[in-house]
C-alpha positions as CSV (number, residue, x, y, z in Angstrom):
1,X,4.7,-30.2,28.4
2,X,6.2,-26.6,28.1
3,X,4.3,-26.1,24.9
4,X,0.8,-27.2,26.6
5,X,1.5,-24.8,29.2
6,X,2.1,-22.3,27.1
7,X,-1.4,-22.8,25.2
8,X,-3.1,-23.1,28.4
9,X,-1.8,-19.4,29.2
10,X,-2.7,-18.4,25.9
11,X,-6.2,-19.9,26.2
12,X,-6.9,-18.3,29.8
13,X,-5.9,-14.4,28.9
14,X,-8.8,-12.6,27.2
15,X,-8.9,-11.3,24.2
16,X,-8.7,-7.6,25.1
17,X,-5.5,-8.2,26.4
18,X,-3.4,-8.5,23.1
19,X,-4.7,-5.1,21.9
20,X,-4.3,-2.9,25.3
21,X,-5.6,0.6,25.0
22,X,-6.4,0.1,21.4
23,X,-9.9,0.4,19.7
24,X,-11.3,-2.8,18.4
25,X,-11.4,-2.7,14.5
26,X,-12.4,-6.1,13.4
27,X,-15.7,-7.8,13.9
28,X,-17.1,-10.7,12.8
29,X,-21.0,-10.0,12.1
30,X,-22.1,-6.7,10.1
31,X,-22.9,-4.0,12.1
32,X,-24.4,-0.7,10.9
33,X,-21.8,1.7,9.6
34,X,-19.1,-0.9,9.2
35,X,-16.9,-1.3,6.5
36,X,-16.7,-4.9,5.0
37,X,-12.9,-5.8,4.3
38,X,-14.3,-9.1,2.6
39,X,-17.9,-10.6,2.7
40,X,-18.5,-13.9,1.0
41,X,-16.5,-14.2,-2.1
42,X,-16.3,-10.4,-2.5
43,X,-13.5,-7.8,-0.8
44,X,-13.1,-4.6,-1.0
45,X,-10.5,-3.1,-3.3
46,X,-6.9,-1.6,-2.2
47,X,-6.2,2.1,-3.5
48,X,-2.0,3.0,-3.5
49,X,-1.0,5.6,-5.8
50,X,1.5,4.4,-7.7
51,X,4.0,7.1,-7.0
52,X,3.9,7.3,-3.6
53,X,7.1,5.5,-1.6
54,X,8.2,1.8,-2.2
55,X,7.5,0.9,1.2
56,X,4.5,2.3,0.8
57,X,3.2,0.3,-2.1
58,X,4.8,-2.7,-1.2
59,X,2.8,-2.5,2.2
60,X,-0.2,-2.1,0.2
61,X,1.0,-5.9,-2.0
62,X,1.4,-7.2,1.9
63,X,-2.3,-6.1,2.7
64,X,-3.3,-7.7,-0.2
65,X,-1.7,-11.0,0.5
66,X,-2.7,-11.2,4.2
67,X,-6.2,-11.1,3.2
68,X,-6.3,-13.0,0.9
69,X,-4.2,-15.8,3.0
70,X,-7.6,-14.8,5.9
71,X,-10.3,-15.1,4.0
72,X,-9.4,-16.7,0.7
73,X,-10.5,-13.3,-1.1
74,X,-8.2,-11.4,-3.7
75,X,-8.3,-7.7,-3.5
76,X,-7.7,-5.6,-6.8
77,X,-5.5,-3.4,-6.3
78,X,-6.1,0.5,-8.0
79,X,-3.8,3.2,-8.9
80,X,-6.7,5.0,-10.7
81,X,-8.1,7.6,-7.9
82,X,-11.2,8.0,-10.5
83,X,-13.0,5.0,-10.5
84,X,-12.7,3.2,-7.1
85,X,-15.3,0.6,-5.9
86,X,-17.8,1.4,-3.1
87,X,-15.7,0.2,-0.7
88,X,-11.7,0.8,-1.0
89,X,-8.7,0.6,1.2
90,X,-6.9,3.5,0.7
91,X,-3.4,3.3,1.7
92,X,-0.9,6.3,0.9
93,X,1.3,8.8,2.7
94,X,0.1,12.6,2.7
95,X,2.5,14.5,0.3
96,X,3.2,12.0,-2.1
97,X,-0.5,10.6,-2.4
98,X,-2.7,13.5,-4.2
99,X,-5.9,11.4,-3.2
100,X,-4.4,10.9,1.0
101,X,-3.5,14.6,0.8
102,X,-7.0,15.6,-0.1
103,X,-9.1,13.5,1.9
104,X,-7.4,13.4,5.4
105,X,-7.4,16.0,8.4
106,X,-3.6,16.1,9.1
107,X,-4.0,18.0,12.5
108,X,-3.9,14.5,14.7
109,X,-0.4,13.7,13.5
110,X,1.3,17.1,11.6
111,X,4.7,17.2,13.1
112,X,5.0,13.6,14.1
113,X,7.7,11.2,12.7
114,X,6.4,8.0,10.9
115,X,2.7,8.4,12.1
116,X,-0.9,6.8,10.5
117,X,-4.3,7.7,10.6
118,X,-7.2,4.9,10.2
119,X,-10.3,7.2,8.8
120,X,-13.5,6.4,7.2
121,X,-14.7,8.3,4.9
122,X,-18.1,8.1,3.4
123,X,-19.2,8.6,-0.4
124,X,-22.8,9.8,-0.3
């Protein structure tokens, strides 16, 4: 009985809620300008350099895994900054990733303690 109510509760509350004051990132149908993690039997690859922290890279194997398990999709994962795909997941920490330290305005979180940045950039 507890359990039913529980998924009732669940069911009733809106979506929006889970994610309060926090822009929506993932959509379901293509949209113009949006970047496909995975789209049919293709996903986008997953950039970590391969000196950058443990944590780092192993959070990079974790986003691997979790979309896989999602979509059924196995992102490669690069270490070679020269030859990425089209569209690439670039995970790193500014400082220790030469292609994250190049690419990303710091300004929004210089001086803050354990801080990210989602960005998109664009190769025209």
């Amino acid at each position: 009985m507890k359990l039913a109510i529980l998924l009732l509760c669940l069911w009733a509350v809106p979506r929006s809620v889970f994610a309060l004051g926090q822009q929506r990132y993932v959509e379901s149908v293509v949209r113009p300008g949006s970047f496909p993690i995975a789209q049919g039997k293709t996903c986008a690859a997953i950039y970590v350099d391969s000196s950058d922290y443990p944590g780092v890279i192993r959070a990079a194997g974790d986003l691997r895994a979790d979309i896989e398990r999602v979509t059924g999709c196995t992102p490669v994962i690069a270490h070679d900054s020269a030859a990425l795909p089209a569209h690439t997941i670039v995970v790193g920490s500014i400082g220790k990733s030469p292609l994250v330290t190049r690419l990303t305005d710091t300004a929004a979180i210089a001086g803050k303690w354990e801080s990210f940045q989602t960005q998109l950039w664009a190769n025209n």
